[in-house]
Every structure is written in C-alpha cells, then in structure tokens.
VEXKOLLO-460463 format. One record per residue (C-alpha): residue number from 1; z, y, x; residue in three letters. Coordinates in Angstrom, 3 decimals, padded with zeros to 6 digits. Layout:
# residues N
NODE   i        z        y        x  aa
NODE NUM        Z        Y        X ala
...
# end
This chain:
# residues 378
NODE   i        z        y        x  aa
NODE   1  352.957  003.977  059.876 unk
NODE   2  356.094  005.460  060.917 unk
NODE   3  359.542  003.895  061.325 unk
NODE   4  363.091  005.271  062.477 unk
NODE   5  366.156  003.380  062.881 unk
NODE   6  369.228  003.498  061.379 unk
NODE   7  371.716  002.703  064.334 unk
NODE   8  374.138  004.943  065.809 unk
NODE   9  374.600  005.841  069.089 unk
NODE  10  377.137  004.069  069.700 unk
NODE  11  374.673  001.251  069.726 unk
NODE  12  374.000  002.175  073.844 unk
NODE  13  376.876  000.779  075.491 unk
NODE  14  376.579 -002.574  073.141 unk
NODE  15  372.878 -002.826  073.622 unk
NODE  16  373.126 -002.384  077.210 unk
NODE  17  376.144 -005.168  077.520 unk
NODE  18  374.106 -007.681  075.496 unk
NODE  19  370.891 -007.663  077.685 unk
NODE  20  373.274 -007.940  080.636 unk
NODE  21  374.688 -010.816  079.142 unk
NODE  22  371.247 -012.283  078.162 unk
NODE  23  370.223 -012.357  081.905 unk
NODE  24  372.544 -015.050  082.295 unk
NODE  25  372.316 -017.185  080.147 unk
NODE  26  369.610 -018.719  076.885 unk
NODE  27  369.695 -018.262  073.239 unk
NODE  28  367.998 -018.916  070.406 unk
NODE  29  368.360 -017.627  067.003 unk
NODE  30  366.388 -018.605  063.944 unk
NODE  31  365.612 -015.862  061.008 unk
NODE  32  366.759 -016.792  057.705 unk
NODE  33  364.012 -017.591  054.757 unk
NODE  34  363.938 -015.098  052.497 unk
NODE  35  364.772 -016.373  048.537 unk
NODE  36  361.487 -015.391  047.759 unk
NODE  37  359.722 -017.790  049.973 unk
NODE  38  359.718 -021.796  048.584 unk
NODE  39  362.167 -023.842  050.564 unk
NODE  40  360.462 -026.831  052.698 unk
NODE  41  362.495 -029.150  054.954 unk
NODE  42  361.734 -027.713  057.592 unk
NODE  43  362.746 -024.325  057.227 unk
NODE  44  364.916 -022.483  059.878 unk
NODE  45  369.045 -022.899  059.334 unk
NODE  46  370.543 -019.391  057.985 unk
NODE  47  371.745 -016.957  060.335 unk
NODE  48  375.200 -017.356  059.430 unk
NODE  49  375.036 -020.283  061.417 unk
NODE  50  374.934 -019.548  064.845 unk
NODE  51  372.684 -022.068  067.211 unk
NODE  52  375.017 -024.239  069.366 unk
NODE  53  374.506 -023.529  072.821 unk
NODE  54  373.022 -027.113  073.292 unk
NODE  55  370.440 -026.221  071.599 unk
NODE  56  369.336 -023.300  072.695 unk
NODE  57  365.678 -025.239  073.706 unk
NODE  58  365.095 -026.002  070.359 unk
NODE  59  364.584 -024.102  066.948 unk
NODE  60  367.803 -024.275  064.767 unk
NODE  61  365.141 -025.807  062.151 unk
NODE  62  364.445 -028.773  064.135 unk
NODE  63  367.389 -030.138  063.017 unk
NODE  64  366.331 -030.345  059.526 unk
NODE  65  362.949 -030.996  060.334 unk
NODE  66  360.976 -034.379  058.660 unk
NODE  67  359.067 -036.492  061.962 unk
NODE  68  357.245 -035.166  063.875 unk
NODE  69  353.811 -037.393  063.456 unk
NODE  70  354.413 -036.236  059.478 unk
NODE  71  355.103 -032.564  059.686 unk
NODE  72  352.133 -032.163  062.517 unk
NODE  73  350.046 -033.848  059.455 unk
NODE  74  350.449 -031.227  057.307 unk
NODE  75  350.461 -028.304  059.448 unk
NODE  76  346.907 -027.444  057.898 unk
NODE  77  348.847 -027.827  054.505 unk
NODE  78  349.900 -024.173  052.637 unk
NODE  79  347.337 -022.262  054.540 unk
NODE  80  345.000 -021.288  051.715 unk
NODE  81  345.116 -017.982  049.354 unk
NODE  82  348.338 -018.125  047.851 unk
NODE  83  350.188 -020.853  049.599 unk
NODE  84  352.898 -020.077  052.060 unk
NODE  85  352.311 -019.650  055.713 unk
NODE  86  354.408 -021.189  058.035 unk
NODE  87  354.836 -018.656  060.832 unk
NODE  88  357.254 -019.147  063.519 unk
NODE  89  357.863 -016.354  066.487 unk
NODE  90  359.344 -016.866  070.153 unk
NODE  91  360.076 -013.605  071.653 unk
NODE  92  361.533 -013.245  074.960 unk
NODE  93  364.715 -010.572  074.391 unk
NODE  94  367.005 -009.812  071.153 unk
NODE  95  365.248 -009.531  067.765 unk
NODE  96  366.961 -006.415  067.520 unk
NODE  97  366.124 -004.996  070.819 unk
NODE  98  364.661 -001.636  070.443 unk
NODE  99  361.826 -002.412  072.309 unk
NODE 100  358.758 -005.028  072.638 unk
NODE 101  360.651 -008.020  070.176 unk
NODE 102  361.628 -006.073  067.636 unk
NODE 103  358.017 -004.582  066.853 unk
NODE 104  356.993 -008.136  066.225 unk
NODE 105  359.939 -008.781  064.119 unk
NODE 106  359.471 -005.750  061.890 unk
NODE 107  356.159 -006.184  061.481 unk
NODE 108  356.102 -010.209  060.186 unk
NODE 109  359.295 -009.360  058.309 unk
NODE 110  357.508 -006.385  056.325 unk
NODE 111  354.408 -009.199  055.788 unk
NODE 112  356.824 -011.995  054.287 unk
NODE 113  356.179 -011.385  050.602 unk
NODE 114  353.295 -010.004  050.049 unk
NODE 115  351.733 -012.634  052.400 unk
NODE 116  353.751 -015.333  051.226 unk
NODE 117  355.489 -015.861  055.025 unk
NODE 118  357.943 -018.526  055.699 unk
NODE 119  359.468 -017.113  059.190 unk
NODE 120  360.871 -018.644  061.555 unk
NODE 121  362.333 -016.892  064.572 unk
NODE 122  363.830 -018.062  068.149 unk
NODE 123  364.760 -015.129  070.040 unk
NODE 124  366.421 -014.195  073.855 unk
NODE 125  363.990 -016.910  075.039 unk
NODE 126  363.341 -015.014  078.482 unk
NODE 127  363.857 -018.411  080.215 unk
NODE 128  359.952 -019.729  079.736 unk
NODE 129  360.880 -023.208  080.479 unk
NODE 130  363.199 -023.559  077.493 unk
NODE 131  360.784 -021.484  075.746 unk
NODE 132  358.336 -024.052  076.008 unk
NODE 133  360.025 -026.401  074.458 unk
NODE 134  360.542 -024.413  071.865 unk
NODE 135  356.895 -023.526  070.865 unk
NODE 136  356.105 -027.339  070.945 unk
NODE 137  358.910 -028.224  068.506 unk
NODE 138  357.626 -025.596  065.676 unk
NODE 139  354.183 -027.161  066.587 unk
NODE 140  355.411 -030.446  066.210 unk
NODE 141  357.114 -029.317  063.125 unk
NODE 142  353.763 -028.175  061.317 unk
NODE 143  353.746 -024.717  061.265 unk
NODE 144  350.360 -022.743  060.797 unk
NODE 145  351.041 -020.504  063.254 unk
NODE 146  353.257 -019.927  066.293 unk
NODE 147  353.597 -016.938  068.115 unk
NODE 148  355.187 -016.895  072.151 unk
NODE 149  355.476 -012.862  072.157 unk
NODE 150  355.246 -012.777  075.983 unk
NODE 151  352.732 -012.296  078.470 unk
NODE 152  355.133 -015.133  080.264 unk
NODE 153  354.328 -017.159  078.044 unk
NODE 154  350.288 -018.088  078.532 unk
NODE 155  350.298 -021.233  080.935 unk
NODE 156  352.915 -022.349  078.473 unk
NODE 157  350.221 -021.401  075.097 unk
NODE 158  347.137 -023.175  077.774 unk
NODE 159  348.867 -026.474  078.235 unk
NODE 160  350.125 -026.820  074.652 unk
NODE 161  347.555 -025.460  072.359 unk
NODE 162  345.147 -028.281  072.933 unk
NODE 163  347.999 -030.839  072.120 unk
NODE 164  348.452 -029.587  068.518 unk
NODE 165  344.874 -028.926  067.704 unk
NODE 166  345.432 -028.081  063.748 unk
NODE 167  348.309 -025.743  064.838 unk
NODE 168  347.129 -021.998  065.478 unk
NODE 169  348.885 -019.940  068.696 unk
NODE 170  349.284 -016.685  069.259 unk
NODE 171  350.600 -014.878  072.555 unk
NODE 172  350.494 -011.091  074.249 unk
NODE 173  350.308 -009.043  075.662 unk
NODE 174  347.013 -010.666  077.380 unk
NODE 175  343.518 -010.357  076.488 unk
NODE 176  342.570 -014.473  076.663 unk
NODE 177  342.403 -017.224  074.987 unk
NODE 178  341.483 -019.582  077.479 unk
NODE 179  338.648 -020.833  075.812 unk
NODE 180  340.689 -022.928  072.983 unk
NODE 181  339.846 -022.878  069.668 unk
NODE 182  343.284 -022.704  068.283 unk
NODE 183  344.507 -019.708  070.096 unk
NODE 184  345.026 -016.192  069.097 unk
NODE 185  345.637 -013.236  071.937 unk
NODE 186  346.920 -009.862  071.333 unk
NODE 187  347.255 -007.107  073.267 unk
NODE 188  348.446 -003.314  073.478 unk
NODE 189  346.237 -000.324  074.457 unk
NODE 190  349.598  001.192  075.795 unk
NODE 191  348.120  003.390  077.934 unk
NODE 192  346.906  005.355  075.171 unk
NODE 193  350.512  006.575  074.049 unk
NODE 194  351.548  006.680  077.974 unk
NODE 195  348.494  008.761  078.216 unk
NODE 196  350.089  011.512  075.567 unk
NODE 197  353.649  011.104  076.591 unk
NODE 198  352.914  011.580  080.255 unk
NODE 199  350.913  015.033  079.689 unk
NODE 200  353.756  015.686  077.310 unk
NODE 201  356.415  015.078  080.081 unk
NODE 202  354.717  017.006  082.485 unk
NODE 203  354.879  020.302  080.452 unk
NODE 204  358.235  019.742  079.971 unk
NODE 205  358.968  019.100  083.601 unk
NODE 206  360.667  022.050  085.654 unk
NODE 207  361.398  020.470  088.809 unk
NODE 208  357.677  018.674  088.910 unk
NODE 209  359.298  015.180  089.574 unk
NODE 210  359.509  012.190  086.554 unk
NODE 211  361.040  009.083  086.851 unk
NODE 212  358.839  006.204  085.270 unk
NODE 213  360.505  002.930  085.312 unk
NODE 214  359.017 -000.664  084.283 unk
NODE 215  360.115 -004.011  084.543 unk
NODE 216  356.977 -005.646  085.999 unk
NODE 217  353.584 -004.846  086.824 unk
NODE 218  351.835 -007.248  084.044 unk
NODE 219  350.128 -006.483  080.691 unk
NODE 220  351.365 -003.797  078.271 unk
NODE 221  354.389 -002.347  080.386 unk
NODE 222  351.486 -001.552  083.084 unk
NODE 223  349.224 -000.173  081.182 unk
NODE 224  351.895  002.172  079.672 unk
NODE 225  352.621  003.245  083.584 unk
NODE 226  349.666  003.714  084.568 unk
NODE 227  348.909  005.617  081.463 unk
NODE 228  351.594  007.757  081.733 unk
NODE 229  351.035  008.851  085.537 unk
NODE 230  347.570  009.448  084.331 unk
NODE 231  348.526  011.760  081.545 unk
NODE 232  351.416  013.762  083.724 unk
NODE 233  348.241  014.117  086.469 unk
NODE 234  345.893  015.469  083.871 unk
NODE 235  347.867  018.407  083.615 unk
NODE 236  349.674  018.993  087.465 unk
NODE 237  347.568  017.041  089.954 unk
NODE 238  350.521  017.763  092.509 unk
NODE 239  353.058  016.667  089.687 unk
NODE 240  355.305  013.687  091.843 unk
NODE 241  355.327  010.893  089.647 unk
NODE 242  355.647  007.237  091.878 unk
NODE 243  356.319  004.452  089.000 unk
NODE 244  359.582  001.900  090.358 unk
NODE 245  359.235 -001.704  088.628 unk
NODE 246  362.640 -002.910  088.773 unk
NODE 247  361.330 -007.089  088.416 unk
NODE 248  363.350 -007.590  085.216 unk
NODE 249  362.397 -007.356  081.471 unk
NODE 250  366.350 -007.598  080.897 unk
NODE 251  368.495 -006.371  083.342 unk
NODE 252  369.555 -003.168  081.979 unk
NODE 253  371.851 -002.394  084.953 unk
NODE 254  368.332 -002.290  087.246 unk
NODE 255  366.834  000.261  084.629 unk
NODE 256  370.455  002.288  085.003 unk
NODE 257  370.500  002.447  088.618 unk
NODE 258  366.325  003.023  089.126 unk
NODE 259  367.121  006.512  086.923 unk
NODE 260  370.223  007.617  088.614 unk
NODE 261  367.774  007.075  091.567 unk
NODE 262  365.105  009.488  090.110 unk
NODE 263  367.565  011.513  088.986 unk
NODE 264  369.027  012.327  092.383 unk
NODE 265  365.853  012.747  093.821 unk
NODE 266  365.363  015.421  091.391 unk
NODE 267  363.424  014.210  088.183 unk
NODE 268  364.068  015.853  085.275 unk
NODE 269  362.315  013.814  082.774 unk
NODE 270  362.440  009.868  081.966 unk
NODE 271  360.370  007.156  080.607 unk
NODE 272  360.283  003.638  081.196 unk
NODE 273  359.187  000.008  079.140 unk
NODE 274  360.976 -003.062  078.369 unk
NODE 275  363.294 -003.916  076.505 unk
NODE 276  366.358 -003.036  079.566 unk
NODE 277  365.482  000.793  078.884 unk
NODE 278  368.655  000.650  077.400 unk
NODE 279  370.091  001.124  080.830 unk
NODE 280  367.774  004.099  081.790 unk
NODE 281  368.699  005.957  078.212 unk
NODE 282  372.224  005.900  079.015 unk
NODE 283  371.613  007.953  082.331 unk
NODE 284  368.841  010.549  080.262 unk
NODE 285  371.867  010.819  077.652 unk
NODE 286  374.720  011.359  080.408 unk
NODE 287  372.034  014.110  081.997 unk
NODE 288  370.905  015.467  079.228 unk
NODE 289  367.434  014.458  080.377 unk
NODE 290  364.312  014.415  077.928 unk
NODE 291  363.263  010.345  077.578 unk
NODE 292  359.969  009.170  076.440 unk
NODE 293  359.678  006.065  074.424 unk
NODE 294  357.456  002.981  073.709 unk
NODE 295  357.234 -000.298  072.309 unk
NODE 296  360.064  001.216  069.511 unk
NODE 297  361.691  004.338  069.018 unk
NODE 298  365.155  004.860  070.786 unk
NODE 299  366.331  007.686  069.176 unk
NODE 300  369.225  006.165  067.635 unk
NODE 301  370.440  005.473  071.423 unk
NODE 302  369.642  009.222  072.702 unk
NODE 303  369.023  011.084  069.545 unk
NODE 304  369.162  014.876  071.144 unk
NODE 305  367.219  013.243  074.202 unk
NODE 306  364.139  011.385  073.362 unk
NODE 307  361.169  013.290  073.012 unk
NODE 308  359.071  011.030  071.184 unk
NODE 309  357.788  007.069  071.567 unk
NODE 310  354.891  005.292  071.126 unk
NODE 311  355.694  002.611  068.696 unk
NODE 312  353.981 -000.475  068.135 unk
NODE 313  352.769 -001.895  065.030 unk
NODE 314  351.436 -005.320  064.726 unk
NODE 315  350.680 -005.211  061.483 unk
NODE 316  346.920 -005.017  061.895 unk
NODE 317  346.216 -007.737  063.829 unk
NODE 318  348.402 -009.781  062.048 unk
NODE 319  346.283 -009.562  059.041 unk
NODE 320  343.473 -010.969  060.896 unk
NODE 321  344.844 -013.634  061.559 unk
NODE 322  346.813 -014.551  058.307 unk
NODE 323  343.085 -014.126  056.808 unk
NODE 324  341.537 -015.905  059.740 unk
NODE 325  343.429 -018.967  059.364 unk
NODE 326  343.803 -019.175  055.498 unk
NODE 327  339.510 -018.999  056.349 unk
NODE 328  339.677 -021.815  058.154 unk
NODE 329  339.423 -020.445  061.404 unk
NODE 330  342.725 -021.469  063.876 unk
NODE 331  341.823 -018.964  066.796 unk
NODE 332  339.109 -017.901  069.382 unk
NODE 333  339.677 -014.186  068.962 unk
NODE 334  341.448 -011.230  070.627 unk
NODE 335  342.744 -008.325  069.333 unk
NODE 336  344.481 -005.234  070.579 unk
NODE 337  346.219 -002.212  069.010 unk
NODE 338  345.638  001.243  069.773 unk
NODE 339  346.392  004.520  068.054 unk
NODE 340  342.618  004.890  066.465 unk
NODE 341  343.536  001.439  064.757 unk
NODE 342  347.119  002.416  063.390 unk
NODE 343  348.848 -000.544  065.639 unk
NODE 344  350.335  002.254  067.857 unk
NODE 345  351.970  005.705  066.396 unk
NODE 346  353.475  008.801  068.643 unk
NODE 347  356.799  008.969  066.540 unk
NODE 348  358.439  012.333  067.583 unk
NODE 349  362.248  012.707  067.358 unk
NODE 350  363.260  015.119  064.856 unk
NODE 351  366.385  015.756  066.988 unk
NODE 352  364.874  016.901  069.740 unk
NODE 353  363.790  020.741  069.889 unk
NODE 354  360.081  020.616  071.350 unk
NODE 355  358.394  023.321  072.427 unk
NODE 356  355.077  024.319  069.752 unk
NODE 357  352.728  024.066  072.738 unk
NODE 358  354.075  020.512  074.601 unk
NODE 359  353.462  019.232  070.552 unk
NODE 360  350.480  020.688  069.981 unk
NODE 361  349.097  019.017  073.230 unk
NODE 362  350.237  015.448  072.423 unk
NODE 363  348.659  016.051  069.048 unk
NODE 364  345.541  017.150  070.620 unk
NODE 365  345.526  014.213  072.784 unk
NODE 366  346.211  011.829  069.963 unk
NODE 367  343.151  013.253  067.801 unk
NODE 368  340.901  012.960  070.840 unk
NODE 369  341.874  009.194  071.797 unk
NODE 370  341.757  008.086  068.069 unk
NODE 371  338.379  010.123  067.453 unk
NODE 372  336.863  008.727  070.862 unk
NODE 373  335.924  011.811  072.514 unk
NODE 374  339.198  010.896  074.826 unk
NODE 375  338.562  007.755  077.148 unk
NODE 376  342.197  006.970  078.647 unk
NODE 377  341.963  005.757  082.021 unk
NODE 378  343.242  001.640  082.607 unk
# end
C-alpha cells in the first residue's frame, strides 16, 4: 500500500514550530467518531472542541464517560463479529506528524468502517507520566483495546495491564509482552527499509560522507540506523557514515542543528527518524540535499529533495488483533511489520529525479529482503 500526502511545503516551518512548542508543554486531543460508528456515552468529545489544558492527563471522553466500576464491566461488551470495537490510541507526538503517530493514525482511521471502529485518540502525550494516566482512564472507561504507541510507554502497559484484566493493550515498538495475557506488542523491522535507503544513499553520495540522525538509541529508530549504516557499507566499506542521536523524539531544533553539523563536515546526503525530522528537512531543503525518509513520507515538506521513505503500515497487524480479540483472545502475541508482510513500503518521490541504476538497486534490495534470499543485518 502506498500513500502520499497532500500538504504543501509550506507545512515545514509550521511543523517544525509545533514540535518545538510540544517540547514544552502536554496535550491531548481526542479524534472525533465518525457518523457511521453508533454513539455510546463514552465516546471521545468532537475535535471542534479543543481539550482544556487541565486536562491534558485525561481523554476529552472521560468527561462524558458513565463510572468507572460500570464501563470496566462491559469492556468485553461489542467485541464480537459485527459489534463495534472500542479502540482508543495514545501516541507520543502530533496525530498529524509526518512521522511514527501518524502511521498509526492512518492506519486505524482507514479500519473504522469496515471494522466497525469507535476511535478514540489522545495525542502529543510525550510526557509518559501524564500518559499513564491516560491509558488507565480509557481502560477504566471500557474500551476493548488501548494502544500506548511508544516504546516509552512499556513499564507504563506492565504495571497497568494486569489491573484491567478484560481490557486488551497494545504498545511498540518492542518485541514483549511481559508475560500478560492481555497485552499486544508490535514492532517494526525498520532496518529493512534503512537497509535499501542506506545502499541507495551511498550511490548517490559524491563526497562519501551521510549524515544519519535519530532521536534515541531504542526500538524502531535504531534499527532504522543501524540499518541504514549497514546498507551505505554494503556498497563503500570506507563510506563515513557515524549515526548522531540527538536524545529527543521532539525537538526539531536538535534535528536542525545535528544536519547543519553533517553538513559542514561535508555530507551530502540526509536521513534521520522521529518525528523532529522536520528540523533536519528544512536544512536538506535549504542545501538542496537528497533526504531519505521513514516512518511516513515527507515529501510534501522537501518535495524536489526526498529520495524516497520507508513508510509504515500497521494495517496488518492490526487485523490480528481486531480478529484476535473479537476470538476471544485479549493478547499474548507479538507482531512486527516488514516489507515481505506489506506493513512497510519504499515510497519513492516522484519529484525527485533518480538515477535508473540507484532505483534499480533499492528495487533489487527490496525483492531480495521480501523474497528472503536478503537477511538484513540487526
């Protein structure tokens, strides 16, 4: 599955001043039902009314929300064939984000009807404390399942999970479930697409130096580094490539001043992973660098610059789930996505003019880690 965006570019200089902003301070936002799903009293206040910021810990359903003791009741309730799910997401950065939330958005909003979804979402919840308390109110409110989209967030899914024991959690990018019956884990095989891109970037390269930027060295934004340095090796072993993890998700002015960095110590290509990238596009755009991509496409922020990106698509998984818990079964498994299962696709930008050969090598690459005769390195 491939998706594009439709923003323009002015979208940089906003996108970059909004994840600035969210460093300092917490947010939540809850998605709007869609007229097709049956209302229930518990369902998430519109979007048109913005979340005060006093409560910003709490679901803007919770407001509307029937006891707790009663709604935790029924959370096995509307689970079967048919009957509407009750799924409620906590991601850590702006729905909208370009990057790791608003794969997970996409892909539950493109679910809702023909799965019968009732959504519920709480986003910019980068602060894991007030995150907390938001995963234990849509527990407490009875929804089927609740998804904490952050590797951040798995002491918080350990403690809780066994308090809400008819309520099924999900959380990634991780590969456990400690053991609980009631919990889901996802993760990415991000390495894979790093893999590609990296090889990619190296062709591309003149000067022999790339700048690879990530936030922190934990679950799917390492794996994409360390595919990526892998992939730029396979094809110059003396190709300088030293990954910088700037130690924030969300500070887009890190990401900015880690590429002007690379940039003056001569890199000539970009890639980095999380959802401040916006920072680091801004500097490929104002150098008229190629960028590389993943999590979501970017090319509406740097459409003559980005090369390609590895997007994600949870849809996959997500069905095993939805079918796993209308089965009766609340969690216990682990799933990952990977381009031979669809959940990951190399999207390349139509804007930018790639050389025949650079493509034709990603595309090789792709066919041999989908048809298993490629083992990326971890």
């Amino acid at each position: 599955m491939q998706r594009t965006t439709s923003r323009g570019t002015s979208l940089l200089a906003a996108s970059a001043a909004l994840l600035i902003v969210a460093a300092c301070g917490s947010g939540a936002t809850a998605a709007p039902v869609a007229s097709t799903a049956p209302a229930v009293s518990s369902a998430p206040a519109a979007s048109t009314a913005p979340a005060s910021a006093a409560a910003s810990a709490a679901p803007a359903s919770a407001a509307a929300s029937a006891p707790a003791a009663s709604a935790a009741a029924s959370a096995a309730t509307g689970a079967g064939t048919g009957q509407v799910l009750k799924v409620a997401l906590v991601c850590p950065s702006a729905k909208n984000d370009l990057a790791f939330s608003e794969s997970m958005v996409d892909a539950l909003n493109s679910m809702q009807q023909q799965y019968h979804l009732q959504i519920a979402i709480s986003d910019n919840q980068f602060v894991v404390a007030d995150a907390g308390n938001v995963i234990r109110q849509y527990a407490s409110e009875g929804y089927n399942l609740v998804i904490a989209h952050g590797s951040q967030y798995g002491s918080t899914i350990q403690q809780l999970a066994p308090q809400f024991p008819k309520v099924s959690f999900a959380w990634g990018t991780a590969g456990t479930t400690y053991n609980l019956p009631n919990v889901f884990a996802y993760q990415a095989a991000s390495n894979e697409g790093g893999y590609v891109q990296g090889a990619m970037a190296a062709m591309l390269s003149k000067s022999k130096v790339l700048g690879v930027i990530g936030p922190i060295a934990v679950g799917d934004a390492k794996l994409y580094v360390d595919g990526f340095v892998a992939g730029a090796k396979s094809v110059d072993k003396s190709i300088t490539v030293n990954p910088v993890y700037t130690g924030s998700f969300s500070d887009a002015s890190l990401f900015a001043a880690a590429a002007k960095t690379f940039v003056s110590g001569g890199a000539d290509v970009l890639t980095g992973t999380a959802q401040a990238v916006v920072g680091a596009i801004g500097v490929a755009r104002s150098d008229n660098l190629p960028w590389f991509g993943t999590q979501w496409t970017q090319a509406s922020l740097a459409p003559k610059n980005e090369v390609s990106a590895q997007v994600y698509d949870w849809t996959p998984i997500l069905k095993q789930m939805f079918t796993a818990i209308r089965g009766g079964t609340l969690g216990g498994a682990t799933y990952t996505i990977g381009l031979g299962n669809g959940g990951e696709v190399i999207q390349y930008n139509s804007g930018y003019n790639l050389p025949a050969s650079v493509k034709a090598k990603g595309d090789s690459l792709i066919k041999a880690i989908t048809e298993g005769t490629l083992n990326v390195p971890q």
